[in-house]
N, C-alpha and C positions, 0 to 999 in steps of 0.2 A: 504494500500500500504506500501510496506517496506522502512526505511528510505532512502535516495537518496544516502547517503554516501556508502551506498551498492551497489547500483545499479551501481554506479559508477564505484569502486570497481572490480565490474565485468568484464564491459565495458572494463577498464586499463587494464585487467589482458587477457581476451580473445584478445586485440591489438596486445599485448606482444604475447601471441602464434603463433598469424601469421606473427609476424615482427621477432620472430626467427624460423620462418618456422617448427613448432609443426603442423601446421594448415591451411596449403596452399588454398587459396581461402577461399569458404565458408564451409571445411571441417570442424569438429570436433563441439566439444562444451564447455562450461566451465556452475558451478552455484556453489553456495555459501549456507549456511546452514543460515535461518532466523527461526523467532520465527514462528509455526505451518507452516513450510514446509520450502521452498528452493527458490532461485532464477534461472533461468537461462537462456540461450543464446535461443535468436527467430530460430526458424527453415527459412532456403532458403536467409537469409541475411546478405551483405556481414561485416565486424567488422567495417570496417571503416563509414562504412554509421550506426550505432547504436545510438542509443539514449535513454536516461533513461528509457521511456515509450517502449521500443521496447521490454524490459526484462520482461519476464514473470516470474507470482508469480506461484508457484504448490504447494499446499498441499500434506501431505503423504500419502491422501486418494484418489490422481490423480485427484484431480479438482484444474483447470488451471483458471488463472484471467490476461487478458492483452488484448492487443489489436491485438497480433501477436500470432499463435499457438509457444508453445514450442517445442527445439529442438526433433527427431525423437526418439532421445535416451534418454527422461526422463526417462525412467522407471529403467534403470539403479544407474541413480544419486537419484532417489526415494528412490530404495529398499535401496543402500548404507546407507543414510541417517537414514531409518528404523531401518537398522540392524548394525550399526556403528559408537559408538561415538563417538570414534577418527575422525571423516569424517565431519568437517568441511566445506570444500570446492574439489573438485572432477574437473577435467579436462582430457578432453576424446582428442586423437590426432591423427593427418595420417602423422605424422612426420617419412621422407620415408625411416631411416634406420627400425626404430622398426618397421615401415608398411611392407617394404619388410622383414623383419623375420618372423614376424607375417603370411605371406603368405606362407612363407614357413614350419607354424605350428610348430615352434621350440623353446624350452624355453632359456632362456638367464641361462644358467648355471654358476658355479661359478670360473669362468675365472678370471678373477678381484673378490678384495675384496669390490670394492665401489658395487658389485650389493648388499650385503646387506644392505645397504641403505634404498630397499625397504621391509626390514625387514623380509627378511628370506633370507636361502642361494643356492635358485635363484629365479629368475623371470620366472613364468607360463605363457601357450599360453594357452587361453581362447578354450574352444572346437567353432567352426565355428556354428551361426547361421543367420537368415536373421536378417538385422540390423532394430533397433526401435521394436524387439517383447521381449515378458515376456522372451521366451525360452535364446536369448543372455544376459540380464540381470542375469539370473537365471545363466549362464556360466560363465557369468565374476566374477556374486558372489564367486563362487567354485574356482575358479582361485586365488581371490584376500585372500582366509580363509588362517589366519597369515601372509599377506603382505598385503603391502600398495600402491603394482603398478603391471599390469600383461599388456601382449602381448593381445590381438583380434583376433583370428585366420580368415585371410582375411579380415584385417579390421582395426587395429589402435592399440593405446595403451589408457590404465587408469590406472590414479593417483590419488592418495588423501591424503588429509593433515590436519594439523587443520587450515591454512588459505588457503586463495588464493596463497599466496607469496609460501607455503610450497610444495603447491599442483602444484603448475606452475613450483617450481625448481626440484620437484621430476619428473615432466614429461621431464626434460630436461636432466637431468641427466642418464632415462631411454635411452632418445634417442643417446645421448655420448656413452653406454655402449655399444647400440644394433651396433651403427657406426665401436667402437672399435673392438666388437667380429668380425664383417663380414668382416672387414680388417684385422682382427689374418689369420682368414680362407681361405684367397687367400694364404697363407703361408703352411698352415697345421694345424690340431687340435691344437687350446691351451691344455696347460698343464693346467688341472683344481686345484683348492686349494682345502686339503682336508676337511672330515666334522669337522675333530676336529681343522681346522684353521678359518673354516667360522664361528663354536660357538664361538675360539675365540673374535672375529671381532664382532660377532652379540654383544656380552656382552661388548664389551670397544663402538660400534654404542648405548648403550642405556646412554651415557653422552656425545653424539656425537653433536658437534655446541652449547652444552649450556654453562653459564658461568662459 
């Protein structure tokens, strides 16, 4: 079993999603990177009712260890983990601005400079598949190649980080963005920034928050 301060960890971090409405009810998920595989949030239950033992352990070879199946969408935060050493800790969300973009299949372009953030200069809508299969995993991969958060088409947003902290502010910060663009657009198209202002941004964002 992985140590408790993990699990923990978790627990605080997926609270925090639903207490700023990333994660309405029992939607989304959150897990964290441990030694040979990952942790993460129980499928069907709600955060506030969690408890250490409710977190499932998942290998990267998809054998699960708890007492609660894990969430619909490991396979997701699996392959990430597989193919992603930056990927830490990963948090998936129905947070209703970037959920309604997301439905509307449309990438967060580069209206703002904070969307580099997620490390390129925009944020990608994941092609639509049915949720919890390889096929959306395999989407959101291709979405996420040189960024660190993409849209869900019909479906949510994902983030990743190297902790939970990184991963929880990066899904917030998505959802701020997607908020902002949709209230540009009851206006008129934003004026996008061009590519040689988003390289610049992306290269002064790579000493961005350190000391």
């Amino acid at each position: 079993m992985a140590p408790e301060p993990f699990r923990r960890a978790l627990i605080e971090s997926a609270q925090a999603m639903n207490r700023l409405g990333l994660a309405p009810g029992k939607s989304g998920n959150a897990s964290v990177r441990v030694e040979g595989g990952f942790l993460i949030t129980p499928s069907g239950l709600a955060y506030e009712e969690m408890r250490e033992d409710d977190i499932v352990f998942v290998a990267l070879d998809g054998r699960a260890e708890g007492r609660r199946k894990p969430s619909s969408e490991w396979r997701m935060h699996r392959d990430l983990y597989a193919r992603r050493a930056d990927a830490g800790a990963v948090v998936h969300t129905h947070s209703p601005f970037a959920t309604s973009l997301a439905c509307l299949r449309r990438a967060l372009p580069a209206f703002h400079y904070m969307v580099a953030v997620a490390g390129g200069a925009d944020i990608r809508c994941a092609d639509y598949a049915t949720f919890g299969t390889q096929e959306l995993s395999d989407n959101a991969l291709g979405a996420l190649e040189g960024r660190r958060a993409c849209l869900i088409a019909n479906h949510g947003a994902l983030a990743l980080g190297r902790d939970l902290e990184a991963a929880l502010a990066l899904a917030l910060e998505v959802e701020t963005l997607a908020r902002q663009y949709m209230q540009a657009l009851q206006v008129g198209p934003p004026v996008l920034l061009s590519e040689g202002e988003m390289a610049r941004v992306l290269e002064r964002f790579k000493d961005y928050g350190k000391p």
